[in-house]
C-alpha positions as CSV (number, residue, x, y, z in Angstrom):
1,X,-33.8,105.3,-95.8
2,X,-34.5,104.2,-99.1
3,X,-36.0,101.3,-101.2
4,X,-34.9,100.4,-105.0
5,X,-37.6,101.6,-107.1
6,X,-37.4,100.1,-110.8
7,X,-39.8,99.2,-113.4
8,X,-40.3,95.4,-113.7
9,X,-38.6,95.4,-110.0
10,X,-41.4,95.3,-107.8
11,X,-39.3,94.2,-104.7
12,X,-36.5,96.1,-104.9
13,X,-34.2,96.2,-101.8
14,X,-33.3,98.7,-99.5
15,X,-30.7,101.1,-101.0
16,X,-30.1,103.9,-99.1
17,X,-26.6,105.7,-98.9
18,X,-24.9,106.8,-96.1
19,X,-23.8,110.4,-95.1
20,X,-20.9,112.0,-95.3
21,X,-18.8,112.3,-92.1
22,X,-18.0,116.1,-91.1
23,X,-14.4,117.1,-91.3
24,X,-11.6,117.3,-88.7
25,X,-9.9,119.9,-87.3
26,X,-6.0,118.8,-87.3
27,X,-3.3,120.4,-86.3
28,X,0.4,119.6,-87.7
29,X,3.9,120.7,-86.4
30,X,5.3,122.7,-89.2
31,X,9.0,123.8,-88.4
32,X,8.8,127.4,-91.1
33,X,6.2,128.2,-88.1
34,X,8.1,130.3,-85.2
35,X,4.9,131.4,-83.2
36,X,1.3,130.8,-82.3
37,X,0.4,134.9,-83.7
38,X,-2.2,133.6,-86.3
39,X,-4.1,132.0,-83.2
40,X,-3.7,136.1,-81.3
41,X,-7.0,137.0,-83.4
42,X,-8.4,134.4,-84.4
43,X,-10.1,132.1,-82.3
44,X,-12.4,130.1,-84.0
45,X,-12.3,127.5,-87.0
46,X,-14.6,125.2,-88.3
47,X,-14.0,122.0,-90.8
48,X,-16.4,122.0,-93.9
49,X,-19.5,119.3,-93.3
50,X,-20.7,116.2,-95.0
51,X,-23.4,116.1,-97.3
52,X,-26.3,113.4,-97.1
53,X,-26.5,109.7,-98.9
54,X,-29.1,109.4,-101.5
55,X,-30.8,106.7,-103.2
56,X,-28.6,103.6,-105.1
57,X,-26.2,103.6,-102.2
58,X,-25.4,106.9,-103.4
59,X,-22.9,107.7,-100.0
60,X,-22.6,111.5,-99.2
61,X,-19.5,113.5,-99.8
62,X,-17.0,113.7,-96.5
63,X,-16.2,117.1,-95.3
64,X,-12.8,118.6,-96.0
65,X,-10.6,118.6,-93.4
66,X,-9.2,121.8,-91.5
67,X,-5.5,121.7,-91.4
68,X,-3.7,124.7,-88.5
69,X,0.0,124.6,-88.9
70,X,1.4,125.5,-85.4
71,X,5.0,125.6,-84.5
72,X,7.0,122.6,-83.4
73,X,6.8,122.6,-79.7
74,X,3.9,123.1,-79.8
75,X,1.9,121.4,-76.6
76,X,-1.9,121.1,-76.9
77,X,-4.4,120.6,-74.2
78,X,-8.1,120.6,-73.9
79,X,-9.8,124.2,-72.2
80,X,-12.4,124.6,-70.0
81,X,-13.7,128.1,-70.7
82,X,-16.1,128.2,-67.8
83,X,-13.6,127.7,-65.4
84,X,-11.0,129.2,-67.5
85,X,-8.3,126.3,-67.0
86,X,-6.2,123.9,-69.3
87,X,-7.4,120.6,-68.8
88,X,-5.8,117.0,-70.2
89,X,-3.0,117.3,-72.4
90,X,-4.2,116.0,-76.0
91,X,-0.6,116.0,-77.8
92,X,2.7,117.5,-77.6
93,X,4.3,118.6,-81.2
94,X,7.7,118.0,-80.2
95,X,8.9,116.7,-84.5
96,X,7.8,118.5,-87.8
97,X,4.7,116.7,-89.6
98,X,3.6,115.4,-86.3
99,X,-0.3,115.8,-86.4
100,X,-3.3,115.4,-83.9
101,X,-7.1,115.4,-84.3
102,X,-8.4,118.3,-82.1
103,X,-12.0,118.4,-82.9
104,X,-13.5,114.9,-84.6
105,X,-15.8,115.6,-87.4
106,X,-19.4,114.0,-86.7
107,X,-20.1,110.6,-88.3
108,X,-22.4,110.2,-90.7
109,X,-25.2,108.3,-90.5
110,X,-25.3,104.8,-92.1
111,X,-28.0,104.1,-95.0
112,X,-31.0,101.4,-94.2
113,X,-28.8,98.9,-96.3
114,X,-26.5,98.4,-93.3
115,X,-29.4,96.9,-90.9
116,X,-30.2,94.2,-93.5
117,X,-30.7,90.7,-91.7
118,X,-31.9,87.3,-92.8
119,X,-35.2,88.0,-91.2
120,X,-35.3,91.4,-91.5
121,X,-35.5,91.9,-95.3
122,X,-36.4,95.8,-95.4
123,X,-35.3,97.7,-92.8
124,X,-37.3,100.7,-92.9
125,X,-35.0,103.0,-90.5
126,X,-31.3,104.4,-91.0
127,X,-28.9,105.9,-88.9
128,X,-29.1,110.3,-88.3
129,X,-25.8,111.9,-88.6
130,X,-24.1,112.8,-85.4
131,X,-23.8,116.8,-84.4
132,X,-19.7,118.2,-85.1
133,X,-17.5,118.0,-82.3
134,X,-17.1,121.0,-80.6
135,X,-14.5,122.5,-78.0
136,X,-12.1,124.9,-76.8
137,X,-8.5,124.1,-76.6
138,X,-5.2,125.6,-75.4
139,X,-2.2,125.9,-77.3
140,X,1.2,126.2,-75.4
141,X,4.7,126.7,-77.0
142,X,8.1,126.3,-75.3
143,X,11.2,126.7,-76.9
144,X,13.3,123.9,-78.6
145,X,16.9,124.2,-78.3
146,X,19.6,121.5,-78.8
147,X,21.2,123.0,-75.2
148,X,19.8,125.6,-72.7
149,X,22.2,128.2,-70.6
150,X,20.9,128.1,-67.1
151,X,22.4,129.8,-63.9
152,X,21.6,132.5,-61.5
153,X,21.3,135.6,-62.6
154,X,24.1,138.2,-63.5
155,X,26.5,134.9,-64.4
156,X,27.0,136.1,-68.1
157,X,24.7,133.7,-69.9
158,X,23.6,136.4,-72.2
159,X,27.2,137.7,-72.9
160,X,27.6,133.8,-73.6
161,X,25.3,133.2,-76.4
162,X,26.5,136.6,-77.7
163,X,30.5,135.0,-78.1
164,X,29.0,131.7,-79.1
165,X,26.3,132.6,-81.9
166,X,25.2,136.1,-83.7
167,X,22.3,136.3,-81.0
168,X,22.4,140.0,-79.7
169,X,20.6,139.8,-76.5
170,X,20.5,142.6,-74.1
171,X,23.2,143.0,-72.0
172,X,23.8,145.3,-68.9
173,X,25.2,145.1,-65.4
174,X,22.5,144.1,-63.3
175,X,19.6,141.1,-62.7
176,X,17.2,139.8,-64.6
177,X,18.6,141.9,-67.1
178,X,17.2,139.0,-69.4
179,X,13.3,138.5,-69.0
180,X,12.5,136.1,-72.2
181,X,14.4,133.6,-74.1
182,X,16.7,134.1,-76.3
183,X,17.9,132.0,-79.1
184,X,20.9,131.6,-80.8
185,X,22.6,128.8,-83.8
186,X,26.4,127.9,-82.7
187,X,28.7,126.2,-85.0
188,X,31.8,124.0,-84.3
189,X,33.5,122.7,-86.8
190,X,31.0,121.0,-89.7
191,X,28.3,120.6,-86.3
192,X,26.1,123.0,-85.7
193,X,23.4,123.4,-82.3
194,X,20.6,126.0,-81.3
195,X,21.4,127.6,-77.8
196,X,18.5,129.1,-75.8
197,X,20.2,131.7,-73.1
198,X,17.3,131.3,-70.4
199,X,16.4,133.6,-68.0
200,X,18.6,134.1,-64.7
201,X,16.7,131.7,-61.8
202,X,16.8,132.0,-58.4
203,X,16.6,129.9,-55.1
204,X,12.6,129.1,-55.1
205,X,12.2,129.2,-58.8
206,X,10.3,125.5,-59.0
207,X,7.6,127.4,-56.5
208,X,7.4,130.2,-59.2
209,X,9.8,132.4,-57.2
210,X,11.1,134.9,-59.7
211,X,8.8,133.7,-62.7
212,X,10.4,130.5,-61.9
213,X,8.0,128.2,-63.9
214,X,8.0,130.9,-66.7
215,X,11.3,130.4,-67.0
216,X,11.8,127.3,-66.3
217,X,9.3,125.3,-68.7
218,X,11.5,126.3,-71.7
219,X,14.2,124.3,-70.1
220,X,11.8,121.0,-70.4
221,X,12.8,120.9,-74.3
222,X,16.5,121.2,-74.3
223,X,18.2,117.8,-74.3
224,X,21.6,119.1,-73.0
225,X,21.4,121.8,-69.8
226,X,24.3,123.8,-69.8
227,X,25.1,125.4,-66.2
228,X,26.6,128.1,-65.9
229,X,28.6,129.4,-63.0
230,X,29.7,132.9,-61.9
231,X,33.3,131.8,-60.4
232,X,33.5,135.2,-59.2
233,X,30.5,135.5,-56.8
234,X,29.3,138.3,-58.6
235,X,29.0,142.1,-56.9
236,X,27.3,140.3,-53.8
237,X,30.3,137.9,-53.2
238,X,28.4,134.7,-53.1
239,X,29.4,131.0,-53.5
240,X,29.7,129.3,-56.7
241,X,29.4,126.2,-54.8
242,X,26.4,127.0,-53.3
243,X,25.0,129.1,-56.1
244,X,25.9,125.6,-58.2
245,X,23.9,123.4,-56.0
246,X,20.7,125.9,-55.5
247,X,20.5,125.7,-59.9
248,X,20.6,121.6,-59.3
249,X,18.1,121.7,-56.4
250,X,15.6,124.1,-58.4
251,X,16.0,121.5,-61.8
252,X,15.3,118.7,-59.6
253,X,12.6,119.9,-58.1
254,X,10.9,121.6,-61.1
255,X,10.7,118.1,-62.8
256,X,12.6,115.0,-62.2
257,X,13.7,114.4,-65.2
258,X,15.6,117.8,-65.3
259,X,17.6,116.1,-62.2
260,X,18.8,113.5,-65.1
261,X,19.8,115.9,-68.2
262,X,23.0,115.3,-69.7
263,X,24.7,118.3,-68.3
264,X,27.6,120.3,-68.6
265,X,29.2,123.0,-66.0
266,X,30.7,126.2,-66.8
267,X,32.8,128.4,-64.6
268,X,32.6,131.8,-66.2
269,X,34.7,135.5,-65.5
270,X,37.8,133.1,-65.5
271,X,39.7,136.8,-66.4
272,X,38.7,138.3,-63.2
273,X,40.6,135.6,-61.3
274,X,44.2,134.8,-61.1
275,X,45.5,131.3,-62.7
276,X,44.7,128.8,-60.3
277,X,42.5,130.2,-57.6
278,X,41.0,128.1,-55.3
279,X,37.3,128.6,-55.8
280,X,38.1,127.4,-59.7
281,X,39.5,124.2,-58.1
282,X,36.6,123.9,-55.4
283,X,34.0,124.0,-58.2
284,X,35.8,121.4,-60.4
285,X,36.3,119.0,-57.5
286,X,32.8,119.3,-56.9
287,X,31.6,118.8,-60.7
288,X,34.4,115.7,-60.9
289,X,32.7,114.2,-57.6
290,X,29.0,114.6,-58.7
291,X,29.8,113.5,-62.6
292,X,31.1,110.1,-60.8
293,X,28.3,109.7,-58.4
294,X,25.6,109.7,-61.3
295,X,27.9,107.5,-62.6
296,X,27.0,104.8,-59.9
297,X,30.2,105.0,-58.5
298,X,32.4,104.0,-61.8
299,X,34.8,107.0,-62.6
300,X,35.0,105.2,-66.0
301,X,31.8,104.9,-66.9
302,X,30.1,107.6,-69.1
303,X,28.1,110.0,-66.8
304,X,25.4,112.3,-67.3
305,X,27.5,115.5,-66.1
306,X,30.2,115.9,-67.8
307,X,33.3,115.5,-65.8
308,X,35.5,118.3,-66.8
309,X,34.5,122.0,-65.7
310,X,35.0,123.8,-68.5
311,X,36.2,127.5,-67.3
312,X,35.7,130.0,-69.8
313,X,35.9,134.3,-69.8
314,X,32.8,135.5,-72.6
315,X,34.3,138.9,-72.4
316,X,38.3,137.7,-74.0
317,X,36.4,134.7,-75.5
318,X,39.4,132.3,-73.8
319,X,37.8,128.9,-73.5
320,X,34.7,129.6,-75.3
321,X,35.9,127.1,-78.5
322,X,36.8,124.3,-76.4
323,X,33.0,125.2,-74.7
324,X,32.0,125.3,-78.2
325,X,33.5,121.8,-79.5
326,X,32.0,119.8,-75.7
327,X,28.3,121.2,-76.7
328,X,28.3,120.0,-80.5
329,X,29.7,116.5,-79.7
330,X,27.3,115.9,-76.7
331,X,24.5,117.1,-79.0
332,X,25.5,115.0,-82.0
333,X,25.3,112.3,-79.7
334,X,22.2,113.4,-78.4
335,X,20.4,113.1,-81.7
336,X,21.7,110.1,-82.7
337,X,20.5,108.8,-79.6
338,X,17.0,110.3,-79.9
339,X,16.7,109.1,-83.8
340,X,16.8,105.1,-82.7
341,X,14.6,106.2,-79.9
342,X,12.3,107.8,-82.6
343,X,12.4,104.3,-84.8
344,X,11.4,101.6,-82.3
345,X,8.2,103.8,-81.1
346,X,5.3,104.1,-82.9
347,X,4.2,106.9,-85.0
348,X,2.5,109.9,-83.0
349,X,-0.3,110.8,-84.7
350,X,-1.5,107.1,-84.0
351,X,-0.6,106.9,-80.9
352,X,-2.9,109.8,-80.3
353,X,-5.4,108.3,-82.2
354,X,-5.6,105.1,-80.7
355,X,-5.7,107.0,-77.2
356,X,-8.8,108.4,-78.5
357,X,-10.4,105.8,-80.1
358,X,-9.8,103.8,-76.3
359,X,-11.7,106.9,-74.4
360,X,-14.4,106.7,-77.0
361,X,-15.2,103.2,-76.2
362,X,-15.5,103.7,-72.2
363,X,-18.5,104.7,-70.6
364,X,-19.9,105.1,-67.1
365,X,-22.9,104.9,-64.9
366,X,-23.5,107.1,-62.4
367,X,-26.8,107.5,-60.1
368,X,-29.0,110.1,-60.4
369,X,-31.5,110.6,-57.3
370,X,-33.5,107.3,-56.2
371,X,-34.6,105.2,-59.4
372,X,-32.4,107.0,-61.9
373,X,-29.1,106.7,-63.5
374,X,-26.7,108.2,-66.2
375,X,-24.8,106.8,-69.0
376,X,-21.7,108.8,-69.9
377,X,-19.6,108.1,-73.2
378,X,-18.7,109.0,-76.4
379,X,-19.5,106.1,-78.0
380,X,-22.9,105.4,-76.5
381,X,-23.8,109.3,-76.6
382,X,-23.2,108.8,-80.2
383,X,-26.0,105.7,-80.8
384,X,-28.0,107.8,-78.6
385,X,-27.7,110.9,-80.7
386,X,-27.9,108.8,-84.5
387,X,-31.2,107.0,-83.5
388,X,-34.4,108.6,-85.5
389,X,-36.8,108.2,-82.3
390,X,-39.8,108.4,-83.9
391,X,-39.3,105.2,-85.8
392,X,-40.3,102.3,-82.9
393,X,-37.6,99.9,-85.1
394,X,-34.9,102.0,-84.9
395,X,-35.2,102.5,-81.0
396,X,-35.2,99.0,-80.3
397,X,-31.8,98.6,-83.0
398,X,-30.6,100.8,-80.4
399,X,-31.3,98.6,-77.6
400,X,-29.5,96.0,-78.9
401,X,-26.6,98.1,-79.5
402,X,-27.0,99.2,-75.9
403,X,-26.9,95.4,-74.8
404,X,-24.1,94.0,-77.1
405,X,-22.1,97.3,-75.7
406,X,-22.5,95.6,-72.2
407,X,-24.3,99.1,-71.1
408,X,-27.5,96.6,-69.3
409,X,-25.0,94.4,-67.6
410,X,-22.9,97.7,-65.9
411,X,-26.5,99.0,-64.9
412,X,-27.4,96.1,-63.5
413,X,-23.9,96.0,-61.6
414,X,-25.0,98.9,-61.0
415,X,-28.3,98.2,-59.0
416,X,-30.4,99.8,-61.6
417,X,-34.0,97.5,-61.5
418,X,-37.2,97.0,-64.3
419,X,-38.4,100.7,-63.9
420,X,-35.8,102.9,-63.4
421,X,-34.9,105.7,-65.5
422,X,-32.0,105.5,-67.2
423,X,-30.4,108.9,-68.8
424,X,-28.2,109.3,-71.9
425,X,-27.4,112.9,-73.4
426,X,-30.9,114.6,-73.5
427,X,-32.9,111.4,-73.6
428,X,-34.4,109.3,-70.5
429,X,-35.7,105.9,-70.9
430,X,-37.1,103.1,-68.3
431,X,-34.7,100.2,-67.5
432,X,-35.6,97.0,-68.3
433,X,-33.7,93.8,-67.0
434,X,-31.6,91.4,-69.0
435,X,-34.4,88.7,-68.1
436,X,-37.5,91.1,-69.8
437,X,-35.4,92.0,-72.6
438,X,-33.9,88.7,-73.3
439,X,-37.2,87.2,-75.1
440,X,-38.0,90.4,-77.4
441,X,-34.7,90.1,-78.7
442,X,-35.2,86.9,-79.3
443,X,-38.6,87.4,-80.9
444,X,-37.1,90.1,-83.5
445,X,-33.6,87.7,-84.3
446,X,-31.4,91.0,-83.6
């Protein structure tokens, strides 16, 4: 709060700057990032502050704000340290530059020359600045890849992404010999595509069975699923049918999108069979069927699963180009797709931020005990918090606020009557009805 003081000027006006607001804490999807390892040590940051206004509308400097590259796929959600749980999803860093406020820097207070009215001339009260934003969040990445290898385990994924790009997993002759990710770049032609081998699932993985949802989040980011199939039945002699249908069940049920990923089937260990056996037939009949059901019933019509099983051996590398040449061009056309998806949406970081700007505004009343009530929001907390109450002028600014807000219509919805107490943040205050308020108001041309 400030007044103009000048010689000759013995009525100067109000003048009074505001403050500065406190910086943000952003984070933005950086693709040279492949891990979350600066975040293993270091668990707290904190945005630089504003400084105050000054006299001659001199406004206060804002706070610089804190930029945290993470990687891209990177999902963010709030985090409740008391209970020790993630809690609403704030953004999901899927594209490289995409950005997100996780901590809001505090607002600074406006100076007196903002309250000016055409009866009140000097407004001798200004706005406090409003504490920094603080909270704990949870950072969560799962791998992007153009196409995921999925299957039970022991089908030869790994020995797969071996033949198919210079990944050098670890391979050996028994389960789960695979317990993280793997990534690999393939190359077919002038295309190229990233190939994540995923860990072997098994029947029960969508209930965690087998680090089912370990395994199987990783699979949410890949836009083309790539099943694959040991034709053989492995040492245990099972099914590939069956073994093909438990991998489509556990997708299905993990999320329901999965049960709609552009998909293609691979038989693999084709060199341990003879030209022609039966179980290769079986399995294609089965993939030709299903690629025509999702279809809707048009064996023309371009289907999710691809139609052709395409039987490959990783150890003689016979049908592993053709493999090679299927995943590229459904990728290609993947992104393509994806990129006019991209254009007609609107840009992320605002779609957050207009998320955010729509919880701010909300607010709640809640009873407390007979003859008292509770006023939850951001945006009301925040008047309550700015308002200097030890100046009687300022208080009943905030009143008005309170009013306009539509904060003494939801109490009176409410049932709150002339006495009550009503509570925001740290501060209780008696209720007053629309009727007794509506004549001071009045009185003071607010």
């Amino acid at each position: 709060m400030s007044f103009r003081r000048e010689a000759h000027v013995p009525k100067g006006g109000p003048d009074g700057g505001d403050g500065g607001h406190g910086g943000n804490v952003v984070l933005v999807a950086d693709a040279q990032k492949s891990s979350l390892i600066d975040f293993r040590f270091k668990h707290h940051f904190k945005a630089t502050r504003g400084t105050h206004g000054k006299g001659s509308k001199m406004h206060g400097s804002r706070g610089e704000d804190l930029i945290l590259p993470v990687p891209v796929g990177t999902i963010v959600r709030t985090y409740d340290e008391d209970a020790g749980q993630a809690g609403q999803l704030i953004a999901d860093l899927s594209h490289d530059g995409e950005r997100v406020i996780v901590a809001e820097g505090g607002h600074g207070g406006r100076g007196n020359t903002h309250f000016v009215t055409s009866t009140r001339r000097a407004p001798a009260f200004a706005e406090l600045g409003e504490p920094a934003q603080e909270g704990w969040i949870e950072l969560e990445m799962k791998l992007l890849a153009d196409a995921a290898l999925v299957g039970m385990p022991s089908v030869g994924k790994s020995s797969l992404i071996a033949k198919m790009s210079a990944a050098k997993p670890k391979i050996a002759d028994y389960p789960f010999t695979t317990l993280s990710p793997n990534l690999g770049v393939a190359t077919a032609g002038d295309e190229s595509f990233v190939l994540a081998d995923v860990p072997g699932l098994i029947e029960g993985a969508h209930e965690g069975k087998g680090l089912g949802h370990e395994f199987l989040r990783h699979i949410e980011r890949s836009a083309l699923i790539v099943h694959v199939v040991d034709i053989t039945g492995g040492f245990e002699g099972r099914d590939p049918i069956k073994d093909y249908e438990i991998i489509t069940h556990e997708l299905a049920q993990h999320a329901d999108e999965l049960a709609s990923r552009p998909r293609i089937i691979v038989a693999n260990k084709a060199d341990a069979l003879p030209e022609g056996d039966e179980r290769i037939q079986a399995l294609a009949e089965r993939v030709r069927a299903d690629s025509v059901a999702a279809a809707g019933g048009d064996e023309f019509a371009e289907s999710r699963i691809c139609p052709k099983l395409f039987v490959v051996s990783a150890l003689t590398g016979a049908g592993i180009d053709a493999l090679k040449a299927a995943i590229a061009s459904k990728v290609s056309a993947l992104r393509a797709q994806a990129a006019e998806d991209a254009e007609s949406t609107e840009e992320f970081d605002r779609v957050w931020q207009l998320a955010r700007e729509k919880r701010d505004e909300a607010f709640m009343v809640t009873p407390e005990g007979a003859g008292a009530w509770r006023v939850a929001g951001r945006q009301v907390e925040r008047m309550v918090v700015q308002t200097d109450w030890d100046n009687e002028e300022a208080v009943l600014f905030l009143q008005h606020r309170m009013r306009r807000l539509g904060v003494d219509d939801a109490l009176a919805e409410a049932g709150a009557r002339s006495g009550d107490e009503v509570r925001i943040c740290e501060v209780a205050f008696d209720y007053e009805s629309a009727d007794a308020t509506e004549d001071m108001f009045a009185e003071l041309d607010l």
